[in-house]
N, C-alpha and C positions, 0 to 999 in steps of 0.2 A: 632453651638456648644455654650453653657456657658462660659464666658468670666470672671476670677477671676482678683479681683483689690482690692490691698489692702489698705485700708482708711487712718492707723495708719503708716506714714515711718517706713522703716525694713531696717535693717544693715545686707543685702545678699546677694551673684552672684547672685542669679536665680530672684530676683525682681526688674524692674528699678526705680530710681529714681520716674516715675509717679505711685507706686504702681502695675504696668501691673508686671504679673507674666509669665515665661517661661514653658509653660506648654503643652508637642504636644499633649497631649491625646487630647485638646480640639481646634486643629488648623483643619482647613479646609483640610488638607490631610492625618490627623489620625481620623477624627469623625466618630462615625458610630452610627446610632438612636438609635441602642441597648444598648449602654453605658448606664450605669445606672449614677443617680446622686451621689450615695456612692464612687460608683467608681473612681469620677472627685475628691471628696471629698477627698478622702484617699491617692490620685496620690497628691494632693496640703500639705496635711498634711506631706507628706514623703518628699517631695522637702522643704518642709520650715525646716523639726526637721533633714534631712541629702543631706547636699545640693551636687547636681549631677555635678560634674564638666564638663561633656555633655549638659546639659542647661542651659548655663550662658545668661544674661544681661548684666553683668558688671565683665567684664574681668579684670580690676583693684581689685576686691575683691575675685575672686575665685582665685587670682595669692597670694596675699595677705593668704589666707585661707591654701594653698597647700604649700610656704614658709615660712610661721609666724602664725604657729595654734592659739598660746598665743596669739599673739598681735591683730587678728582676733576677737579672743573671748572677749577680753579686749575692746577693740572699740564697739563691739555689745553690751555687758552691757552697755556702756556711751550710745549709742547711746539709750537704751531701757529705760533708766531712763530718758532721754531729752523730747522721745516722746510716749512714751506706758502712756495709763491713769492707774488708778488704777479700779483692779477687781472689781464690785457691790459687796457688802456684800451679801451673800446670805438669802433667804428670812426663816424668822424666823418662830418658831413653833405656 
């Protein structure tokens, strides 16, 4: 199975500190050949934009998340201005 790691640190439960991401669709006892790659795509896109309290890494921030939504939210912006680069400008006409 494909293994997602994320490059940029993320302020998340479901991603550890080394960027590894919690994800079974792509564990050794959910893979099945037929999974498409959209599929693993769309499974990672939904865990990062609404994180699954069932696939935590980091049980300090889904506890965090579930008792202090603001102050969750609040920490991920600091944290995304610290380490997120800035978007490419998109390419001109």
């Amino acid at each position: 199975p494909p293994r997602a790691t994320l490059r940029t640190p993320i302020y998340h439960p479901g991603v550890d500190p080394e960027g590894q991401v919690c994800q079974p669709l792509t564990t050794n006892e959910h893979w099945a050949p037929a999974t498409r790659a959209v599929q693993v795509l769309q499974d990672l896109l939904l865990l990062l934009d609404s994180p699954d309290p069932q696939r935590v890494l980091r049980p300090d921030l889904a506890r965090e998340l579930q008792e202090h939504p603001e102050e969750f939210r609040h920490r991920a912006e600091e944290h995304t201005r610290l380490h997120a680069k800035p978007r490419p400008d998109p390419p001109g006409p």
